[in-house]
C-alpha positions in Angstrom: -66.9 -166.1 -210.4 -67.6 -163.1 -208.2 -70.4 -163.7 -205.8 -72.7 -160.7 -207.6 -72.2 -163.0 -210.9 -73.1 -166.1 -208.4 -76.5 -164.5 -206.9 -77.4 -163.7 -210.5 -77.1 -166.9 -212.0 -79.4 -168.4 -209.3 -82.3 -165.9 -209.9 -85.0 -165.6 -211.8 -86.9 -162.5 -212.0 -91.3 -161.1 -212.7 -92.6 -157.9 -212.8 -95.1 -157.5 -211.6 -98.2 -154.7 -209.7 -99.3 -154.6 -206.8 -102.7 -156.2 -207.3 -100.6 -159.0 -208.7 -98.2 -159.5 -205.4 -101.2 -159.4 -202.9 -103.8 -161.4 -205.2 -101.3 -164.5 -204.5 -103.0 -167.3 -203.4 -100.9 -167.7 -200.2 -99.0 -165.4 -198.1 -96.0 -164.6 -198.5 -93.9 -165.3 -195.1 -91.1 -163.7 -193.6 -88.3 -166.4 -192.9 -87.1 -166.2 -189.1 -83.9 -165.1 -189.8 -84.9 -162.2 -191.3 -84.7 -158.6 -188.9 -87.6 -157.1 -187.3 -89.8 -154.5 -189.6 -87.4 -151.4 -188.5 -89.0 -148.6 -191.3 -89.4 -145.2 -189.3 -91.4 -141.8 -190.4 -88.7 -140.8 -192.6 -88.5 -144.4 -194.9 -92.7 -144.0 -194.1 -92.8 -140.0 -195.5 -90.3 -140.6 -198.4 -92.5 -143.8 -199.8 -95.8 -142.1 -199.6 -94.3 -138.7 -200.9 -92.6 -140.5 -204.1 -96.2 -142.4 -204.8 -97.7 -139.2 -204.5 -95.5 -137.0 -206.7 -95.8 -139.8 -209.9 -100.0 -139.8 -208.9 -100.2 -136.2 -208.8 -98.5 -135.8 -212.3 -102.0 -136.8 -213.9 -104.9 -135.1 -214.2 -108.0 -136.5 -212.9 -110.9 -136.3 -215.7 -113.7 -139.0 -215.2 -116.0 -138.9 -212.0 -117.5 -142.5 -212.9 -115.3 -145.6 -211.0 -115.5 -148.0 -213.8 -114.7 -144.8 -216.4 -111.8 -143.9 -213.7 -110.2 -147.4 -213.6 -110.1 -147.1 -217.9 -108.5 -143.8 -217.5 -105.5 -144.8 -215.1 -104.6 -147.9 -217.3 -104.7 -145.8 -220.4 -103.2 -142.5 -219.3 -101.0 -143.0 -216.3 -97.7 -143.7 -216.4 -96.4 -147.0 -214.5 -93.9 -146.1 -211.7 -91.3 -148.9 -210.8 -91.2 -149.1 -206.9 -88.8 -151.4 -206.4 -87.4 -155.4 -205.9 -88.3 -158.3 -203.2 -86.5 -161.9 -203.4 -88.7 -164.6 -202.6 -87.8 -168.2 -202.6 -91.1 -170.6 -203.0 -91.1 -174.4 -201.6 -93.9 -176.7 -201.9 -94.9 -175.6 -198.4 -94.6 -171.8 -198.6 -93.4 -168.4 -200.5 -90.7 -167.0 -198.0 -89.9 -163.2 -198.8 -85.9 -163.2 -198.6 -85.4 -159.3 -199.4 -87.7 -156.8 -199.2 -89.9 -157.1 -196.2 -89.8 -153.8 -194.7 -91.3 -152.1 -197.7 -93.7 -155.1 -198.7 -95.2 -154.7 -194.7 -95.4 -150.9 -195.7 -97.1 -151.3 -198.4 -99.8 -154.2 -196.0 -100.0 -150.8 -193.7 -101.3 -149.1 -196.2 -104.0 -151.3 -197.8 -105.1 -151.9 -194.6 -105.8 -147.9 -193.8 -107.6 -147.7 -197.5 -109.6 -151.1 -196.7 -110.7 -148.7 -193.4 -111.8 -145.8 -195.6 -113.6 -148.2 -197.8 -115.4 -149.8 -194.9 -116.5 -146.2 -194.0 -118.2 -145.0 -197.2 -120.1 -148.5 -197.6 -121.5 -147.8 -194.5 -123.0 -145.0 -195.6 -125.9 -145.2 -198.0 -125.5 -142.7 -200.3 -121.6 -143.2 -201.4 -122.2 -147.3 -201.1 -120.6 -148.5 -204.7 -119.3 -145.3 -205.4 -115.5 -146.6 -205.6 -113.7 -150.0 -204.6 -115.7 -152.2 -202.8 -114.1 -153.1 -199.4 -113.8 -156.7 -200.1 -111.3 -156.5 -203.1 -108.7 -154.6 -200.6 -109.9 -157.3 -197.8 -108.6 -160.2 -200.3 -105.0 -158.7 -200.8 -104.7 -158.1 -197.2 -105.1 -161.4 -195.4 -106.6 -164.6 -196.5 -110.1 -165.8 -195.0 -111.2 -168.9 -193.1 -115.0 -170.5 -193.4 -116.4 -167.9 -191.3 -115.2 -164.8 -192.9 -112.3 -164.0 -190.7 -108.6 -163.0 -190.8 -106.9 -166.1 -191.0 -103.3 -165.2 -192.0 -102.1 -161.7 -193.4 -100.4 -161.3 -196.7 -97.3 -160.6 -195.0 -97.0 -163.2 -192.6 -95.1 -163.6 -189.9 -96.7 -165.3 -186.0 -95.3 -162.5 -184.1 -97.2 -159.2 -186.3 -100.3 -161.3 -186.5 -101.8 -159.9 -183.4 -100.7 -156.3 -184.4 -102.4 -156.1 -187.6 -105.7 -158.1 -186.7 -106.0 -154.5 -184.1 -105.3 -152.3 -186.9 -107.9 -153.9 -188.8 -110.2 -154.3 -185.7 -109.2 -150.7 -184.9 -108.2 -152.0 -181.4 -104.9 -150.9 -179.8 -101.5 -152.8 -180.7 -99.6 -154.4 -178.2 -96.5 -153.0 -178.7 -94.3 -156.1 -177.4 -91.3 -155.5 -179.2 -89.6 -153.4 -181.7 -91.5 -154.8 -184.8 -95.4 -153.9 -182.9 -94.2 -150.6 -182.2 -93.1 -149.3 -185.3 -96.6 -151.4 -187.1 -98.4 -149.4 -184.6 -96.2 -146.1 -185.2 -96.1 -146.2 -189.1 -99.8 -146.8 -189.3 -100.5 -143.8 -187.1 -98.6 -142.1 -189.6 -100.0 -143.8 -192.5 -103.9 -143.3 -191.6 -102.9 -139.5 -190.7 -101.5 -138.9 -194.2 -104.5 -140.6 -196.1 -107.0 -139.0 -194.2 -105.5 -135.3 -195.3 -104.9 -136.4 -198.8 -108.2 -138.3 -199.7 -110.2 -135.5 -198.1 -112.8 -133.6 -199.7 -113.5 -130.2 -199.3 -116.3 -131.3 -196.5 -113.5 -133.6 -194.7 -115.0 -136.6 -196.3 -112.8 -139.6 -198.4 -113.5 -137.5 -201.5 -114.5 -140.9 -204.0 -113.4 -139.8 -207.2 -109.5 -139.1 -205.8 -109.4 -142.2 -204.0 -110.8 -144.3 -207.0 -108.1 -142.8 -208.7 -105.4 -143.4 -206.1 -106.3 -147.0 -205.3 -106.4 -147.7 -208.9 -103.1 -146.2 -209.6 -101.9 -148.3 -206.5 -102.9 -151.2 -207.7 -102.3 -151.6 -211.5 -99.8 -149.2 -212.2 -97.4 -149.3 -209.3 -94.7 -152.2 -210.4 -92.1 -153.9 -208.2 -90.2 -157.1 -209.6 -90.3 -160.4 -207.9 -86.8 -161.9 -207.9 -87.2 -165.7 -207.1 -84.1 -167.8 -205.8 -84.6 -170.8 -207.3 -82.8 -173.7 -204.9 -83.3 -173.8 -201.2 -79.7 -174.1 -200.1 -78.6 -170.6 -201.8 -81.2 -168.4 -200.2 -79.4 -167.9 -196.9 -76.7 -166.5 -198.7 -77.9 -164.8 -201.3 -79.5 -162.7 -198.3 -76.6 -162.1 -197.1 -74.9 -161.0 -200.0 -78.2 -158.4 -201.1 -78.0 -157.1 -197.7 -74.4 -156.8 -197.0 -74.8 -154.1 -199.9 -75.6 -151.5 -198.1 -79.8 -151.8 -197.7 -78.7 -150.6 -193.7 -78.9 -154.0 -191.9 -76.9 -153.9 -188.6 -74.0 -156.9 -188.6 -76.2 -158.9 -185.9 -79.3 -159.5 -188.5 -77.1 -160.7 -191.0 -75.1 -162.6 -188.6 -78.5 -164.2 -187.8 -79.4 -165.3 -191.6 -75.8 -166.5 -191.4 -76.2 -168.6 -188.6 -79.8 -169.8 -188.5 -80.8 -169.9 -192.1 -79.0 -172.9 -193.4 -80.4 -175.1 -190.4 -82.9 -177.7 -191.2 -86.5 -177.1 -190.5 -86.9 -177.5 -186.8 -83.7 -176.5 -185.4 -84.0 -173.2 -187.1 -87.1 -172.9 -185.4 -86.2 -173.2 -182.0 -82.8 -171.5 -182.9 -84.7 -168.7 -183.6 -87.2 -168.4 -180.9 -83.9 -168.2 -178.6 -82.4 -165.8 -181.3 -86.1 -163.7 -181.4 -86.1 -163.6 -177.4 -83.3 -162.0 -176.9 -84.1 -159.7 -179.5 -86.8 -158.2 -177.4 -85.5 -158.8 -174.0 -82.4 -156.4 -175.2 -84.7 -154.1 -177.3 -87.4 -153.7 -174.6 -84.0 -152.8 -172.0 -83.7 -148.7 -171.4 -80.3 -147.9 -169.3 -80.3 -145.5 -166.4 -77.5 -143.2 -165.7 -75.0 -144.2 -168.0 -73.4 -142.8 -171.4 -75.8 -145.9 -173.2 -79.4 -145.7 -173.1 -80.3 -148.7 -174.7 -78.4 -152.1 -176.3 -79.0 -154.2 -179.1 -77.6 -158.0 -179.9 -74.3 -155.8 -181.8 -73.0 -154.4 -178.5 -73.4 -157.8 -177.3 -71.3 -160.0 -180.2 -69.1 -157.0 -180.3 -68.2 -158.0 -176.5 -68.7 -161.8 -177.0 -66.4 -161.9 -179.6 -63.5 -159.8 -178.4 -63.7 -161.7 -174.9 -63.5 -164.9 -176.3 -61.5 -164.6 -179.3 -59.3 -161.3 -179.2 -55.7 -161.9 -177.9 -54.6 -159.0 -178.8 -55.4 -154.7 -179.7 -55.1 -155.7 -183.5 -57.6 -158.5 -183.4 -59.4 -156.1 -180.4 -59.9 -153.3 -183.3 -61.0 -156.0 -185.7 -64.5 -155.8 -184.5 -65.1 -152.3 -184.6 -67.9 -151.7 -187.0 -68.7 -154.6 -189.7 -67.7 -157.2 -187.3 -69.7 -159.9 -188.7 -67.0 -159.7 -191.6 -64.6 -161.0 -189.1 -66.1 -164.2 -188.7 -65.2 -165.4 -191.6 -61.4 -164.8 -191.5 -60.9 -165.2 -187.8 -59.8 -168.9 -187.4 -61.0 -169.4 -183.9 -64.3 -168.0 -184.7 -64.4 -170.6 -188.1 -63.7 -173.7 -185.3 -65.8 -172.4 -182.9 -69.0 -172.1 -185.4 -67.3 -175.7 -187.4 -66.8 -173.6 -190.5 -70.7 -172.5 -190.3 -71.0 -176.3 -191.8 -71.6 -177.9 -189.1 -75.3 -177.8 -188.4 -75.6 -179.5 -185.4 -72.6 -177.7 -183.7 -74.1 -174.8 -185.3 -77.5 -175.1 -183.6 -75.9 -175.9 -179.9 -73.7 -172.8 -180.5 -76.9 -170.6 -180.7 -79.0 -172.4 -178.4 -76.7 -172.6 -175.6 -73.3 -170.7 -176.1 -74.5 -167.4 -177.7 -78.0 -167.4 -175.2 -76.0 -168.3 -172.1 -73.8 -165.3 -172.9 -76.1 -162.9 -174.5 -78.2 -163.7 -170.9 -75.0 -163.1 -169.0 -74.0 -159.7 -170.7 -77.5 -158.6 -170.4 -77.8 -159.4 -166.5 -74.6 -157.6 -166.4 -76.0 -154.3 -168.1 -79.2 -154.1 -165.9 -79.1 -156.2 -162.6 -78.7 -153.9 -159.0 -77.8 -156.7 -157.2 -73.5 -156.9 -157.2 -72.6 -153.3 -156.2 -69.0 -153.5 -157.7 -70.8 -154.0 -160.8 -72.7 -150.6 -160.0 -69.4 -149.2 -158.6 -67.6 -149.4 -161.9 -70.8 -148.5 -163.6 -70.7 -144.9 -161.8 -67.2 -144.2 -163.7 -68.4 -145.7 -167.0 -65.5 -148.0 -166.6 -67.6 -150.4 -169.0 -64.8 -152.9 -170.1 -65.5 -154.5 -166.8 -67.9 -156.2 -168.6 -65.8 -157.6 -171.5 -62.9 -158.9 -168.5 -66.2 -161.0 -166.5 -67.1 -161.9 -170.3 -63.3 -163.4 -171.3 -62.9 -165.1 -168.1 -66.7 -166.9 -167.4 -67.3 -170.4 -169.0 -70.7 -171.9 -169.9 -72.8 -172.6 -167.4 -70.1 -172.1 -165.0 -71.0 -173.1 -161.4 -68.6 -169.8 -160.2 -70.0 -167.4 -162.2 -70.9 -165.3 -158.7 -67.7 -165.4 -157.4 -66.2 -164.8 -160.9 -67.9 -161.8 -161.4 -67.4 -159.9 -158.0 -63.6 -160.9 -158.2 -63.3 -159.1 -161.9 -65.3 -156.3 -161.3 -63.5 -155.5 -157.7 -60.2 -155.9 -159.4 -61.4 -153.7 -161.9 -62.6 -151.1 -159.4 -58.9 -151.5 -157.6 -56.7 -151.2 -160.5 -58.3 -148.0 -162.0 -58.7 -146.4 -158.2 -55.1 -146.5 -157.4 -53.8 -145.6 -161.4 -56.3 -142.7 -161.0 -55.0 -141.6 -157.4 -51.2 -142.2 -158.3 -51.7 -140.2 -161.3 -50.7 -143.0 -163.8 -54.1 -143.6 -165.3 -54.0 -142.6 -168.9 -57.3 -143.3 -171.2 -55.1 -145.0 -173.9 -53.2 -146.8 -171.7 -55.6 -148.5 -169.6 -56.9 -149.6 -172.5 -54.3 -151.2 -173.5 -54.2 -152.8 -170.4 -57.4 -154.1 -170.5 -56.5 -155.7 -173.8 -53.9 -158.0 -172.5 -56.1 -158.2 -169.4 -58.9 -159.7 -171.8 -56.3 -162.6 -173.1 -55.2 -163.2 -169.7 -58.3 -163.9 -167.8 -59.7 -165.8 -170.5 -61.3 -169.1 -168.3 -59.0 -168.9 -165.3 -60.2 -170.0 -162.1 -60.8 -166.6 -159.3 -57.4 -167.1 -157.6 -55.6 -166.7 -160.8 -57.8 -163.9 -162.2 -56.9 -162.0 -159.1 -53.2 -162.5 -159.5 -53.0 -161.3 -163.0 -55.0 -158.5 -162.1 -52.4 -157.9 -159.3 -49.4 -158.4 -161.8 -50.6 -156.1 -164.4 -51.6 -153.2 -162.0 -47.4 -153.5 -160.4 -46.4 -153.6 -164.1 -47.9 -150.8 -165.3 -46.7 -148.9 -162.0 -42.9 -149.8 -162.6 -43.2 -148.8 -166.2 -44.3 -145.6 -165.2 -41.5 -145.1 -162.5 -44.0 -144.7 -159.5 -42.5 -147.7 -158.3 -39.4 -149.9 -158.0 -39.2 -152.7 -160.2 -39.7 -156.4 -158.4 -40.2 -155.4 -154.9 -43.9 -155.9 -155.1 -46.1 -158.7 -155.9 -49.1 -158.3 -154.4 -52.1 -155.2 -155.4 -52.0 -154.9 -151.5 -48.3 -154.1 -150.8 -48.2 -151.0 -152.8 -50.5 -148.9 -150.0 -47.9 -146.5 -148.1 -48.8 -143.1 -146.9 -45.7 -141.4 -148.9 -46.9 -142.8 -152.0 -51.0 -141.6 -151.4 -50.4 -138.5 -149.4 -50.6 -136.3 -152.3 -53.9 -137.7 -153.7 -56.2 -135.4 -154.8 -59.2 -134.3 -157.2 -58.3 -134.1 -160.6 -61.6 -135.6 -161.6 -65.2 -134.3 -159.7 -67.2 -137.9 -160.4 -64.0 -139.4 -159.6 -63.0 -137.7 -156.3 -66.9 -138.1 -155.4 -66.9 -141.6 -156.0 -63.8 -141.6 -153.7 -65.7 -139.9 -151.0 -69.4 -141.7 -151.7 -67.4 -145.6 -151.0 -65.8 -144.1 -147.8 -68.8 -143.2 -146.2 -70.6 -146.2 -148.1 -67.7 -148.0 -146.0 -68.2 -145.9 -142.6 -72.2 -146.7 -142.4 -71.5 -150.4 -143.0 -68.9 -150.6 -140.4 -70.9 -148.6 -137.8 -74.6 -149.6 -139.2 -75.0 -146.2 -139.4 -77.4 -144.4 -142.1 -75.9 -142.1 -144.8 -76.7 -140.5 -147.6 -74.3 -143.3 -149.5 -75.8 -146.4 -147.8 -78.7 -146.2 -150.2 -79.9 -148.9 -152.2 -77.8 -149.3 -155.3 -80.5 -148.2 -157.7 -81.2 -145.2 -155.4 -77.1 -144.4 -155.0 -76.7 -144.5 -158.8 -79.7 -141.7 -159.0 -78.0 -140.0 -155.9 -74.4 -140.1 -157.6 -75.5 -137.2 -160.0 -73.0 -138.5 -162.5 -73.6 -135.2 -165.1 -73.2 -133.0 -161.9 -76.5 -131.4 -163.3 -78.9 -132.5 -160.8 -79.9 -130.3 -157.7 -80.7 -133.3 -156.1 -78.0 -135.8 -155.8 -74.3 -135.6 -154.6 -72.3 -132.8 -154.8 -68.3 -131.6 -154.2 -67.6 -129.0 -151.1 -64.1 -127.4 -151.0 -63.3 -127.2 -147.4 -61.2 -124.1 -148.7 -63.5 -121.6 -150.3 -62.0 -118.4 -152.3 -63.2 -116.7 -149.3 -60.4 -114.1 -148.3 -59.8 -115.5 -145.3 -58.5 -118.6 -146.6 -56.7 -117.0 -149.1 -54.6 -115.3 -146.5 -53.5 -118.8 -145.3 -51.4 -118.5 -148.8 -49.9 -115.2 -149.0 -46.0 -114.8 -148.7 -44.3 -111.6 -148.0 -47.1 -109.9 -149.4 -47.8 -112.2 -152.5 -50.5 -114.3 -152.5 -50.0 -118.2 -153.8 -52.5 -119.0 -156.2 -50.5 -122.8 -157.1 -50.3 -123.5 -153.5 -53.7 -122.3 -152.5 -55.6 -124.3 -155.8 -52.8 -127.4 -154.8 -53.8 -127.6 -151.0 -58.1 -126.8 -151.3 -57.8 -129.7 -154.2 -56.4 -132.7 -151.9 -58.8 -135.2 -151.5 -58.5 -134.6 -148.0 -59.7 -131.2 -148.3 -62.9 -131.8 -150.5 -66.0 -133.2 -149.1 -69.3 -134.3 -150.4 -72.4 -132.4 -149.5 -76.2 -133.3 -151.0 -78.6 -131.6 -152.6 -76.5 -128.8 -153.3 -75.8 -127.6 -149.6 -72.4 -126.4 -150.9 -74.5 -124.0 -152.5 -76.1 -122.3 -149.9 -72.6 -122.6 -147.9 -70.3 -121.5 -151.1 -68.0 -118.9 -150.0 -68.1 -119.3 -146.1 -65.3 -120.4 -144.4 -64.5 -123.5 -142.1 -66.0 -122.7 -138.5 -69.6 -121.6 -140.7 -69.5 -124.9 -142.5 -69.6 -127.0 -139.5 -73.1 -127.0 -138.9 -73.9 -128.0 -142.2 -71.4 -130.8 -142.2 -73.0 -131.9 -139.5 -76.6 -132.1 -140.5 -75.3 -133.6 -144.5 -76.3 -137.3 -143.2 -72.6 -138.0 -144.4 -70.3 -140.2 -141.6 -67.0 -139.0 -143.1 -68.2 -135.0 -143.1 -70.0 -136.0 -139.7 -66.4 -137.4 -138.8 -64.6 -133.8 -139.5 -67.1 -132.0 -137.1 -66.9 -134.1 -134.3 -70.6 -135.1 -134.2 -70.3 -139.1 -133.9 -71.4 -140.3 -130.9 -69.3 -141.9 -129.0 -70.7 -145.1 -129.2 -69.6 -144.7 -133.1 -66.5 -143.7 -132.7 -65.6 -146.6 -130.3 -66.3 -148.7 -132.8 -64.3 -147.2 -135.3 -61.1 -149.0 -136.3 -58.3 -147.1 -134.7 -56.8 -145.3 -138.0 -60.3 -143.0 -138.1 -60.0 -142.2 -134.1 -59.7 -139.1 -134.4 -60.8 -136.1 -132.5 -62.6 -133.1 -134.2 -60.7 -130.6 -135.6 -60.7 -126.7 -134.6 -61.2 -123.7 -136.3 -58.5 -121.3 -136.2 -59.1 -118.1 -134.3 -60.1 -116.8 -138.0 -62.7 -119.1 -138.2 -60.7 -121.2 -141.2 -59.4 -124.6 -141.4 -55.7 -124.7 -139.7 -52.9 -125.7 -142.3 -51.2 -127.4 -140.1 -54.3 -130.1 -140.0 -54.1 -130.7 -143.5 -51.5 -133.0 -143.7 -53.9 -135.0 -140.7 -56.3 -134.6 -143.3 -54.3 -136.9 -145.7 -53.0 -139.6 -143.4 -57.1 -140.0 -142.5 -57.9 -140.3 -146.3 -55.1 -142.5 -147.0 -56.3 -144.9 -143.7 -59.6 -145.1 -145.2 -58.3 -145.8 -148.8 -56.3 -148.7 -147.6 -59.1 -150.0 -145.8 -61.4 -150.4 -148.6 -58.7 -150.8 -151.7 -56.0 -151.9 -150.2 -56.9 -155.4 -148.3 -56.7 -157.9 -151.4 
């Protein structure tokens, strides 16, 4: 039996209005595996706008309410809005399906109950249409004393929100769910005030008699109740897996949580819920993501722990939750989803150790290799620290500088030998992902250092099995040619040198900033005045250009080759290569000096001495000259070089 034929024989359904659904005796709640209330303006727009289009096909004859009320149920056409599941227990009616349109719909008699409360506080439209009271019964229920006790809709967490919106107080907007009640109602109350409007900008009576009426008894939408307890998790999944526009994570979580017995799925789901809003309420900063959701995270989890290869990598892509079921590892690792117990520690300590780890690795300033990486969007950092970190493990620190360092080594010397290749790093990085899986730091680093000489030797930049360590492979004739290919990349370059320099001499740079403030400084986009930018050394000025011209002929390859080292571009801030663009060497001095940049300070000889005694002896060197032309002498380029590759080895090349 196909699982369509399955969910139908376990349902029964009712038809029923409106009135019907919120005249219930109890509230209907919203089971905690369900997602957050997610509707936007356009689901908002296109529900009011096809109520209003069947209303609007009637004529409205009678002024008198009772009169009205006749005239809807014998004229007006019922309109069928739609289905909700429900599953009822002796304790409660839980809403399986259909929540985000049944809490519209709450929105909505809660802005008419407002209108209502208006005209009866006026004299002379009092008991002109619907008392307040019959909207106030449908909308929550009522303790001894008269107040909201528990909306229709219920759920603990929008309680707060909609007792504001009825108290016409401000919502707190704590998470997703309170901002899009507190959005959609704004939207709401601005579409009924218009359309309910009289000519004098009063509720004009006899429309909204008509309209509430119509609302009420002629708007229809069929209860489908699951009828045993154990099928109701999976029927969810099967309604929504439809395409109703869940995301894979909120089914994953009716998967996981809603066959757990009473208490466990409670606390499995205030873990669950947290992290919810501690990844919704998260905004990135300079970085290609703004924001990430519980997907990006399984997405990760998954693939780290469970991926050995790019086939089973590419698996979860997209629909990943689909993967769950036909990934072995996965099935043992969640006990074939029938273990409940193993089921509940899985959420409650696995997934919320992780999802907590992979958040702290999105947001926190405090590892700057982390930050480092972060600057080149070299992301799959986070998926290598992911693979190799256990539960509670007492390295984690450790683990996660030696990964992300590695990282940060591996792609710096691919990128400056001119091996690195999008595609193929990647594939690097998914045997990488296998490899590090739960190995102690010394091991991580090794593989790191074994796939980085790999890679090199099948590319032919090196000699097969002469080199074993990461370290061994820094030799001027392999680096002097380095050079920018890439502006955030030869930046980057320049930023961790003098990030390096003011650290060795506890000297203030531009680059020693606080990691926050460097990653604002960086100007990834290039975009920003303020922020870091790239200086040629060798401008188009003609002067320099004569430095290239043979027999007559000037050498545009040679020219473009040389002014592109990485010895031979500089960073400036603030866009001071602006107001310097097209001078030539001996002109540029001053400003080098005064960029608050070591390495540029370096070039112009303005270090003090005391600096540059305690500067290793590699960067000893004395400032250099300006030609009698005022330009930067070719014969101190190569210098240039060997003093970029002394400073590249020094920070890369000693692990």
């Amino acid at each position: 039996m196909s699982e369509t034929s399955v969910v139908k024989s376990l349902i029964t359904p009712h038809d029923q209005t409106l009135r019907t659904v919120f005249n219930a005796q109890r509230s209907y709640y919203i089971d905690i595996y369900q997602r957050e209330y997610k509707w936007t303006k356009e689901q908002i727009d296109t529900l009011l706008s096809d109520i209003e289009v069947r209303f609007s096909e009637h004529e409205l004859r009678k002024k008198h309410p009772k009169e009205i009320q006749e005239d809807v149920l014998d004229r007006f056409e019922p309109y069928f809005l739609n289905t909700y599941l429900t599953h009822t227990t002796p304790a409660n009616t839980s809403i399986v399906d259909g929540q985000q349109r049944l809490t519209t719909l709450l929105l909505i008699l809660i802005k008419l109950h407002s209108i209502l409360k208006v005209v009866e506080d006026n004299p002379a439209t009092k008991g002109k249409t619907f008392a307040s009271k019959v909207l106030e019964q449908m909308i929550y229920e009522t303790n001894d004393f008269g107040e909201a006790q528990r909306f229709k809709i219920f759920n603990e967490n929008r309680e707060a929100a909609f007792k504001a919106l009825v108290a016409g107080s401000v919502v707190d907007e704590k998470d997703e769910t309170r901002r899009r009640i507190k959005e959609n109602f704004k939207i709401i109350s601005e579409y009924f005030d218009k359309f309910l409007a009289g000519p004098d900008g009063t509720p004009d009576l006899v429309k909204a008699t008509y309209y509430i009426t119509y609302l009420l008894d002629r708007i229809s939408i069929v209860e489908i109740r699951i009828e045993r307890q154990d099928n109701v998790a999976m029927i969810f999944e099967v309604v929504n897996d439809r395409g109703l526009g869940l995301k894979p994570y909120e089914i994953l979580k009716g998967k996981l949580i809603g066959g757990l017995p009473g208490e466990q799925k409670e606390k499995a789901n205030r873990v669950w819920t947290d992290l919810q809003e501690k990844y919704f309420a998260t905004i990135l900063s300079n970085t290609t993501e703004k924001s990430i959701d519980l997907d990006i995270f399984f997405r990760t989890f998954f693939r780290a722990k469970f991926a050995d290869s790019e086939n089973e990598y590419e698996k979860f892509e997209g629909a990943y939750h689909y993967e769950m079921y036909r990934n072995s590892k996965i099935r043992q690792f969640f006990g074939e989803f029938q273990n409940r117990d193993l089921l509940f520690v899985r959420i409650t300590e696995d997934l919320k150790y992780f999802a907590e780890l992979y958040h702290y690795l999105r947001v926190a300033y405090d590892n700057e290799y982390l930050i480092f990486n972060k600057l080149l969007d070299q992301n799959q950092q986070y998926l290598l620290i992911m693979s190799n970190v256990t539960l509670n493990d007492p390295h984690r620190p450790e683990k996660i500088t030696a990964i992300a360092k590695k990282f940060d080594q591996m792609h710096v010397v691919l990128r400056l030998l001119d091996v690195y290749d999008s595609n193929e790093f990647q594939r690097l990085i998914y045997s990488l992902n296998a490899a590090v899986r739960v190995r102690d730091v010394l091991s991580s680093l090794n593989i790191f250092d074994v796939t980085l000489i790999t890679a090199l030797e099948e590319a032919g930049t090196i000699v097969s099995g002469k080199y074993k360590q990461a370290k061994e492979l820094f030799e001027f004739d392999r680096f002097k040619g380095v050079s920018n290919k890439w502006v955030n990349f030869s930046k980057y370059m320049l930023m961790r040198i003098d990030r390096y320099l003011a650290q060795l001499l506890d000297k203030p740079s531009y680059a020693s900033a606080g990691l926050q403030d460097l990653e604002e400084r960086f100007n990834r986009n290039n975009l920003k005045r303020y922020g870091m930018h790239l200086e040629h050394i060798y401008t188009q000025h003609d002067a320099n250009r004569a430095l290239f011209m043979q027999e007559g002929n000037f050498d545009e390859n040679a020219f473009q080759q040389t002014r592109n080292l990485l010895g031979m571009v500089l960073l400036l801030k603030d866009k001071q290569n602006l107001s310097s663009n097209n001078e030539i060497y001996q002109d540029k001095l001053e400003t080098y000096k005064l960029s608050n940049l070591i390495w540029n300070e370096l070039l112009a000889g303005h270090l003090s001495s005391v600096d540059i005694r305690n500067l290793p002896p590699e960067l000893k060197v004395n400032k250099i000259a300006p030609t009698e032309n005022g330009v930067f002498p070719l014969d101190k380029v190569t210098e240039r070089q060997q003093l970029m590759f002394s400073a590249i080895k020094m920070i890369w090349g000693g692990f």
